[in-house]
C-alpha positions as CSV (number, residue, x, y, z in Angstrom):
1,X,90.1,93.5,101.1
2,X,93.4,93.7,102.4
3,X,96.1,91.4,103.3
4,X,97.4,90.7,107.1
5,X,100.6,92.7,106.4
6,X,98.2,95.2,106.4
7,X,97.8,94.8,110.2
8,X,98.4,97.4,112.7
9,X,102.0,96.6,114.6
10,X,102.7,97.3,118.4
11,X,103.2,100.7,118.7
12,X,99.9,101.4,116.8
13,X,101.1,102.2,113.7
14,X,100.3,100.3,110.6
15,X,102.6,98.0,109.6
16,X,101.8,97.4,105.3
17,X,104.5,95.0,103.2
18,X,106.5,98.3,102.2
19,X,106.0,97.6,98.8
20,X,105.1,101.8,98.2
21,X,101.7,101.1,96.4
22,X,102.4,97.9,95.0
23,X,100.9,95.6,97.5
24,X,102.5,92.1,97.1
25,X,99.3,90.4,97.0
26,X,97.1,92.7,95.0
27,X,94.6,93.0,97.5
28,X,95.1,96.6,98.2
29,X,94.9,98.1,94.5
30,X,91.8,99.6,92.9
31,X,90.0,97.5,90.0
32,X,91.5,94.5,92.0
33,X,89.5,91.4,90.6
34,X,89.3,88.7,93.1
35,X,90.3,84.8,91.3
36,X,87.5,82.7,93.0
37,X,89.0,79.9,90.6
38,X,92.3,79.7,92.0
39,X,92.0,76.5,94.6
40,X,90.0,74.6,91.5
41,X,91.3,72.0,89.8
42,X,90.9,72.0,85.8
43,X,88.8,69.2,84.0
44,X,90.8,66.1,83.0
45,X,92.8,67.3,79.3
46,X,91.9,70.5,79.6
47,X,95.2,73.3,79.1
48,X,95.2,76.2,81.6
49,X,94.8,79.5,79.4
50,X,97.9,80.8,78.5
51,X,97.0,84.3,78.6
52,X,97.8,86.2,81.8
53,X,96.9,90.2,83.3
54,X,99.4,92.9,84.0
55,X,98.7,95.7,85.5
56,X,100.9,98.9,85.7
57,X,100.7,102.2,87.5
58,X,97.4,103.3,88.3
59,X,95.2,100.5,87.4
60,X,95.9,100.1,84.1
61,X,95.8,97.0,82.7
62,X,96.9,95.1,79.3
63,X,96.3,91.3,78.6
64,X,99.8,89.4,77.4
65,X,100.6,85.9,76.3
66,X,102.4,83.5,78.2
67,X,104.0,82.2,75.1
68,X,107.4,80.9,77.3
69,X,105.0,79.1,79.1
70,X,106.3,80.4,82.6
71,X,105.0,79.4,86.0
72,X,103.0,82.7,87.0
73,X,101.2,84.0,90.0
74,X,99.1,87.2,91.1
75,X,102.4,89.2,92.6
76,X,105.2,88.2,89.8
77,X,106.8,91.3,88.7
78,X,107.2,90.1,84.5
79,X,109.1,92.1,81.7
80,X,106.2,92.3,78.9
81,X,107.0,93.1,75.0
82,X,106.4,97.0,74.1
83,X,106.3,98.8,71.0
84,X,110.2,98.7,71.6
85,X,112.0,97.6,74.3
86,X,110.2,96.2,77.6
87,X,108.2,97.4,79.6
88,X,107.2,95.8,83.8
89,X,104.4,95.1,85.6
90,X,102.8,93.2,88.0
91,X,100.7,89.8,87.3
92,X,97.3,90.5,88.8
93,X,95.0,87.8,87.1
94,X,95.8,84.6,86.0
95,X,93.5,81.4,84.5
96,X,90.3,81.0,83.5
97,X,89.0,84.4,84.8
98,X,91.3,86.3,82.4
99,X,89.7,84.8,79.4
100,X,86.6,86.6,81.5
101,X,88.3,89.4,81.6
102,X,89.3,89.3,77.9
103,X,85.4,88.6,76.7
104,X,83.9,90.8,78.8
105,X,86.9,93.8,77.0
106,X,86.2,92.7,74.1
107,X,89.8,91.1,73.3
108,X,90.7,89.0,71.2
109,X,92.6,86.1,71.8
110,X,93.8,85.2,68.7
111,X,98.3,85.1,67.8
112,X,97.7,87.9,65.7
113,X,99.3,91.3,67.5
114,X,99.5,89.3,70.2
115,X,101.8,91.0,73.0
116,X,104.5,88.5,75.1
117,X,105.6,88.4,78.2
118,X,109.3,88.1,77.6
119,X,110.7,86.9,81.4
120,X,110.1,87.4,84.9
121,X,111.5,90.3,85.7
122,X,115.3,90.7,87.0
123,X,116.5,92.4,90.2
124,X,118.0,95.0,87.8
125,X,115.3,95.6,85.5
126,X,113.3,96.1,89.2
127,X,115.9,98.2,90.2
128,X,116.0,100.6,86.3
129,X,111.9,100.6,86.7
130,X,112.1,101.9,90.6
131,X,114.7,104.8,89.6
132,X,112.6,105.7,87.1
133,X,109.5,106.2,88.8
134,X,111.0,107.7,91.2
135,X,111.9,110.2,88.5
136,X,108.3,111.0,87.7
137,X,107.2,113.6,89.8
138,X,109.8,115.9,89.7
139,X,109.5,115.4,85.8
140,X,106.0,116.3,86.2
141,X,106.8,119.5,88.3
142,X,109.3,120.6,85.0
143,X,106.7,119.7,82.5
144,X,104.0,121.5,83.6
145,X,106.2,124.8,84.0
146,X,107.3,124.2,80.3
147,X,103.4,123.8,79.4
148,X,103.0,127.2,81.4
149,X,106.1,129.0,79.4
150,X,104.5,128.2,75.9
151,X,101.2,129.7,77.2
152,X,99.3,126.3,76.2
153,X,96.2,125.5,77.3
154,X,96.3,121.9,79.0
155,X,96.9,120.1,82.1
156,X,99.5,117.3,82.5
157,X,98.2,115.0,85.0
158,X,100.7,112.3,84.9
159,X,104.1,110.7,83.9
160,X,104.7,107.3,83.4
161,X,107.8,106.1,82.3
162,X,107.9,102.7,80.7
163,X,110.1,99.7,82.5
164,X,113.4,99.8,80.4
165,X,112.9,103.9,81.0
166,X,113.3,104.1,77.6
167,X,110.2,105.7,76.8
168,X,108.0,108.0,79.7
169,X,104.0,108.5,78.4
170,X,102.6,112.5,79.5
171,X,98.9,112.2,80.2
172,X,97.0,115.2,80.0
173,X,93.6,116.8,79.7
174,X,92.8,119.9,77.5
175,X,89.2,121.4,76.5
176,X,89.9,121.9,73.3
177,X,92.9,120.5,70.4
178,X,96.5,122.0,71.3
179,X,99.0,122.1,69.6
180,X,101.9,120.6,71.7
181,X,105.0,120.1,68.5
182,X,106.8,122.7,70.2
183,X,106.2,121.1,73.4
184,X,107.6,118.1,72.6
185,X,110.5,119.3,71.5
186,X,111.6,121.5,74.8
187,X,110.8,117.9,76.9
188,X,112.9,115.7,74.5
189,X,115.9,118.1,75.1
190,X,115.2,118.3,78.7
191,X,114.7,114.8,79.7
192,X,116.2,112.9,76.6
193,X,114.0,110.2,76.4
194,X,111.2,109.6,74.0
195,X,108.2,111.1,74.5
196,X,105.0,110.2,74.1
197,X,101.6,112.7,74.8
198,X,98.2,110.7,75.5
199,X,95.3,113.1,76.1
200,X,92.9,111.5,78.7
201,X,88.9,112.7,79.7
202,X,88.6,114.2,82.9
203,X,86.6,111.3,84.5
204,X,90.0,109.3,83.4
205,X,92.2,111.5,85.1
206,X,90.3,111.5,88.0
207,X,90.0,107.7,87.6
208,X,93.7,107.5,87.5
209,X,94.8,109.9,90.1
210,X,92.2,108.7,92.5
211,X,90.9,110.7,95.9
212,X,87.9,111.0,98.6
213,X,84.2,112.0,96.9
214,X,82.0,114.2,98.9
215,X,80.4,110.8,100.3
216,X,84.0,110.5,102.0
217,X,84.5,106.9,100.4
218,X,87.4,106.5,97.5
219,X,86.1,107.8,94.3
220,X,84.0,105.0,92.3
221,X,86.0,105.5,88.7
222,X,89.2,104.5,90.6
223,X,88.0,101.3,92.7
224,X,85.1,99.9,90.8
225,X,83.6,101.6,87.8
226,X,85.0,101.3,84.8
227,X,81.9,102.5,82.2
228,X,82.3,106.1,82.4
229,X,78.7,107.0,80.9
230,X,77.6,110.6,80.3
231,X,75.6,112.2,83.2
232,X,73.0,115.1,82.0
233,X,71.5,117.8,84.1
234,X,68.3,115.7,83.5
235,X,69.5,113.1,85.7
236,X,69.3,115.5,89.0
237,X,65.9,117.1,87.8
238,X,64.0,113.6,87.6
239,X,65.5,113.1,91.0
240,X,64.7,116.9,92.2
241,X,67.8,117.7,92.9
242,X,68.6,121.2,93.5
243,X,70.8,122.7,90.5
244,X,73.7,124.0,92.1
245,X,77.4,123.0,90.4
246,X,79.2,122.7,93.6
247,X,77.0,119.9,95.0
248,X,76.5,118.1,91.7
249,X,79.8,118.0,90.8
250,X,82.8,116.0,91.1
251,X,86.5,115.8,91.8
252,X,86.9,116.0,87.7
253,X,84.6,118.7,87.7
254,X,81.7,116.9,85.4
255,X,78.8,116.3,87.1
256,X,78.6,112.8,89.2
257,X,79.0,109.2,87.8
258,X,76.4,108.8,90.7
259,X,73.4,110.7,89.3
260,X,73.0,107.6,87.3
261,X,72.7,104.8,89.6
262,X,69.0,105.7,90.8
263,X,67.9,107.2,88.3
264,X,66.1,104.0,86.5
265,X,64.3,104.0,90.1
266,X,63.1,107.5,89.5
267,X,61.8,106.9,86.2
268,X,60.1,103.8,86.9
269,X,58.3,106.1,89.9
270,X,57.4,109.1,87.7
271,X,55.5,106.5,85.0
272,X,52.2,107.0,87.4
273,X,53.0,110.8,87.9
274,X,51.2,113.1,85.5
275,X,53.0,115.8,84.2
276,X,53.6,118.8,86.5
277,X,52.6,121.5,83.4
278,X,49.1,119.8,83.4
279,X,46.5,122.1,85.0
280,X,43.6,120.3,86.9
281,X,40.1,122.9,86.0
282,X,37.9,122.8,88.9
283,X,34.7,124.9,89.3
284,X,36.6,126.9,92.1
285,X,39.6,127.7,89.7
286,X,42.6,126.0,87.8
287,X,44.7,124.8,90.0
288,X,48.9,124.3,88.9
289,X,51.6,121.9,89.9
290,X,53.5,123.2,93.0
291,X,55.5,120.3,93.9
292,X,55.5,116.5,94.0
293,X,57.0,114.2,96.5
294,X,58.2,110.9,94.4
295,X,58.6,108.3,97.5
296,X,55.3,109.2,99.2
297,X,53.4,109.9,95.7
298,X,52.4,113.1,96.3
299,X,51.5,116.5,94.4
300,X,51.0,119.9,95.8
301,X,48.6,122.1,93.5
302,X,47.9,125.7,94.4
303,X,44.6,128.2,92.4
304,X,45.7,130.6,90.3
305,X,45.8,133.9,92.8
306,X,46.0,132.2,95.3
307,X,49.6,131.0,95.7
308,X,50.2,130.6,99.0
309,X,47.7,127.9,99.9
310,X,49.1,124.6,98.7
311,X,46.5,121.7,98.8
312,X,48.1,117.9,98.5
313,X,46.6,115.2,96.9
314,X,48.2,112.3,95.8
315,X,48.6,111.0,91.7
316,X,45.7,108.6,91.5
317,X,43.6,111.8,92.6
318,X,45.0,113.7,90.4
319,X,45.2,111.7,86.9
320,X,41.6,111.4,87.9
321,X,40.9,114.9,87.6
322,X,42.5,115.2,84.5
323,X,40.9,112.1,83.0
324,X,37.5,114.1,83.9
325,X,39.1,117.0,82.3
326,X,39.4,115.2,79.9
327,X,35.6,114.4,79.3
328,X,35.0,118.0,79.8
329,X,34.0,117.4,83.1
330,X,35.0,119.6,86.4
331,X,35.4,118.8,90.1
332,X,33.4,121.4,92.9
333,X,37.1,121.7,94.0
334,X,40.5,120.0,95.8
335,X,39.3,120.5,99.0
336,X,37.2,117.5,98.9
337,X,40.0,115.4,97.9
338,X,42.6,117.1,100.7
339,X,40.0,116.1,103.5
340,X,40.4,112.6,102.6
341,X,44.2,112.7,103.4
342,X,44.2,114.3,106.5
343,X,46.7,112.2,108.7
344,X,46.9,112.6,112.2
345,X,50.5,114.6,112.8
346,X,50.4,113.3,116.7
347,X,53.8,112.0,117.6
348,X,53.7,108.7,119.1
349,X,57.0,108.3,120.8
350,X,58.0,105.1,122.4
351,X,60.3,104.4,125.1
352,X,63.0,102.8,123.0
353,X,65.4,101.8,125.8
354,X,62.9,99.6,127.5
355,X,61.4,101.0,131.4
356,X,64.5,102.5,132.4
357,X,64.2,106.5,132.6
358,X,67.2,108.2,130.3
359,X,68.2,110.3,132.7
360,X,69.6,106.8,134.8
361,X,73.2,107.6,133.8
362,X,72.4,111.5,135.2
363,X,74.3,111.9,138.3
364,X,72.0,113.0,141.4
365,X,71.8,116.1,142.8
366,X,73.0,115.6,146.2
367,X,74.2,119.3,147.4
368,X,70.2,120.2,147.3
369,X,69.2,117.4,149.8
370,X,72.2,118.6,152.2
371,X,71.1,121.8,152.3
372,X,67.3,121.0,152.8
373,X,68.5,118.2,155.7
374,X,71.0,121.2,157.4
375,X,67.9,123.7,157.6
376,X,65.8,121.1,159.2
377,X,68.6,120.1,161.9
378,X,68.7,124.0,162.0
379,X,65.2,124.8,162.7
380,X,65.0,121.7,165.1
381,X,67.9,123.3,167.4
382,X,66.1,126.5,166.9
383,X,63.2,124.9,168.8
384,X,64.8,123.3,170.9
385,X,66.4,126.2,172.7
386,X,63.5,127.6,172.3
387,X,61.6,125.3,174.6
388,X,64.3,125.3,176.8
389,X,64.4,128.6,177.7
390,X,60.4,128.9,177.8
391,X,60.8,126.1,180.7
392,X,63.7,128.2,182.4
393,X,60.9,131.4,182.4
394,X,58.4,129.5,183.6
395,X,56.6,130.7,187.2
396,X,57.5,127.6,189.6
C-alpha cells in the first residue's frame, strides 16, 4: 500500500519521498496498521483518546500518552519520555484504533507508568537522531569483531541507538546464556555511551532485520505476523512433507512460521483416515499401509511379500475392512475393492483457444512451395523442347 511518491519518475527510475526508510506517510513500513477511522467524526461529548503509537526502527512499537495534549498525525516525528533522557519516533496510529491496538496487546491504559510524549520533535533533535543512526552500522561492524576477540558465542544482529544518542540498545541472539560483563566493558570504552544488551529469538531477529522467503514474497514475521508460535516436525508429517532441513527451514533457521497455517486443514482431513500402522487381514494376506493421498482420500496398501504391487482403495473402504476385522471377519481380498475404482486415464484435451489451429502465429513455409513450383516450370520447358524437336525430326 504505497503512497504516490512512490511513483516511477520520467527516466524510469522510482522516484520515493527520500525519507531513507521512513516513508512520510507510513504506508511503506511493515506491521503498518491502516486507520479506517480517520475521516469519522466522534459522537457528540465524546473526548478523542489521548493515547497515541510510535513506532521506531524496525517496527517496533510502544504506546505513549498525549498528556500535552498536542495536535498529532500519522507522520509527526515526536520526542517520547525514556528511562532517561528522550528518545524519537514517528507517530503511526492515532484515535480510537489505538485503544484497539492497546486491548488487543494487552496494555493498560491506566496513569500509572504511563510513558509521555514530551514535544514534537525539533529540527535538531532530527538532526542528533539522523547522526546517530547513521553511526550504527559501522558500530555494528566493531562490535561484532569485539564479540569475536573474547571468543563469545553470540551474534549481534543490531544497534539501535536511542533519539538523544545517549543510550544505543545491542540486540543479539545466542543458543545458550553468555556471559557478556567483559563485553560490555570493551564497548563502553569504545563508543562511550551507555550500553544496553537485549537478547532477541531468532524468529525476532529475522522479524526485525526482514528479507525474501523461499516463496519470494517479504518474510511474514516482518510485514504481518506478529504471534511467533512454535512449529514441530509434526506439522510437515501430517502434511507429508518430505523431512529435509533445507526446504523446511527459514531465513532464522527454525523451521517455517508457515507449516502452521494449513495444518488445522490437514487434521480436520485425517479425522476420516485410519491410521496408517493398522493392517487390513484378508484371506489372501495382511495387507500394510503404503501411502495415502489426503486431498483425493486415498490409501495405497501392499501384501506382505509382495511389495511392489500397491493396490488403492480409498478410507471408507478401508475403515470398512478394519471394522470387519474387527468382528473377526476377513475380506476374499483388495482386488475386489481396486476394480471398483478403476478410472478411465484417457486424456480428454479440449481446444482451449476456440477453432483456431495453434500453429496460426507459425510462419509458413514458403521456400518449399518455390522449389516444388520451379521443378514444375522446369519439367514443363523440359517438354516443351522436347516436342519441339520431335516435330523438327518428323518425316514431312
Amino acid at each position: 500500500m504505497a503512497c504516490n511518491s512512490c511513483s516511477t519518475g520520467k527516466d524510469g527510475q522510482p522516484k520515493g519521498c527520500k525519507n531513507n526508510g521512513t516513508c512520510g506517510t507510513d504506508s511503506c513500513n511493515k506491521l503498518t496498521v491502516f486507520d479506517w477511522l480517520s475521516n469519522m467524526s466522534l459522537p457528540s461529548g465524546e473526548k478523542p483518546f489521548n493515547w497515541v503509537e510510535v513506532r521506531y526502527k524496525n517496527g517496533r512499537k510502544e504506546y505513549y500518552k498525549n498528556t500535552e495534549n498536542l495536535t498529532l498525525s500519522i507522520g509527526d516525528i515526536v520526542a517520547t519520555q525514556a528511562q532517561s533522557g528522550h528518545d524519537v519516533g514517528m507517530v503511526t496510529l492515532t484515535g480510537e484504533l489505538v485503544r484497539v491496538q492497546m486491548k488487543r496487546k494487552n496494555i493498560s491504559t491506566s496513569d500509572d507508568g504511563a510513558l509521555k510524549i514530551y514535544r514534537k520533535a525539533s529540527q535538531k533533535d532530527i538532526d542528533i537522531w539522523s547522526a546517530a543512526r547513521d553511526k550504527e552500522e559501522s558500530m555494528k561492524v566493531k562490535a561484532r569483531q569485539f564479540a569475536i576477540d573474547l571468543k563469545l558465542q553470540m551474534k549481534i544482529s543490531d544497534i539501535e541507538f536511542q533519539g538523544d544518542a545517549s543510550k544505543a540498545t545491542f540486540y543479539y541472539t545466542a543458543e545458550e546464556r553468555v556471559d557478556f560483563r567483559e563485553l560490555i566493558k570493551v564497548f563502553a570504552r569504545e563508543f562511550r555511551i551507555r550500553i544496553e544488551m537485549k537478547q532477541v529469538g531468532f524468529r525476532q531477529e529475522a522479524s526485525r532485520l526482514g528479507g525474501i522467503g523461499s516463496c519470494g514474497r517479504e518474510l511474514c514475521c516482518s510485514t504481518w505476523l506478529t504471534d511467533f508460535r512454535s512449529v514441530s516436525t509434526s506439522a510437515a508429517r501430517y502434511q507429508q512433507l518430505s523431512l529435509n532441513p533445507l526446504k523446511l527451514a527459514g531465513q532464522c533457521g527454525k523451521l517455517k512460521c508457515c507449516l502452521n497455517y494449513e495444518l488445522d486443514t490437514y487434521l480436520d482431513a485425517l479425522k476420516d483416515f485410519p491410521k496408517t500402522d493398522i493392517k487390513l487381514q484378508t484371506e489372501k494376506g495382511t495387507a500394510v499401509c503404503q501411502k495415502t493421498d489426503i486431498f483425493k482420500g486415498h490409501m495405497w496398501y501392499a501384501y506382505e511379500g509382495e511389495w511392489m504391487n500397491w493396490h488403492k482403495i480409498t478410507t471408507a473402504q478401508a475403515n470398512e475392512i478394519i471394522e470387519l476385522n474387527k468382528k473377526k471377519k476377513t475380506v476374499a481380498s483388495l482386488e475386489e475393492y481396486v476394480s471398483d475404482l478403476i478410472e478411465d486415464t484417457k486424456a480428454e484435451f479440449e481446444n482451449v483457444v476456440g477453432q483456431d489451429s495453434l500453429t496460426r502465429f507459425d510462419n509458413p513455409k514458403r521456400h518449399k512451395k518455390r522449389k516444388n513450383n520451379r521443378n514444375r516450370n522446369n519439367n514443363r520447358n523440359k517438354n516443351r523442347r522436347k516436342k519441339s524437336q520431335n516435330s523438327k525430326n518428323a518425316p514431312k
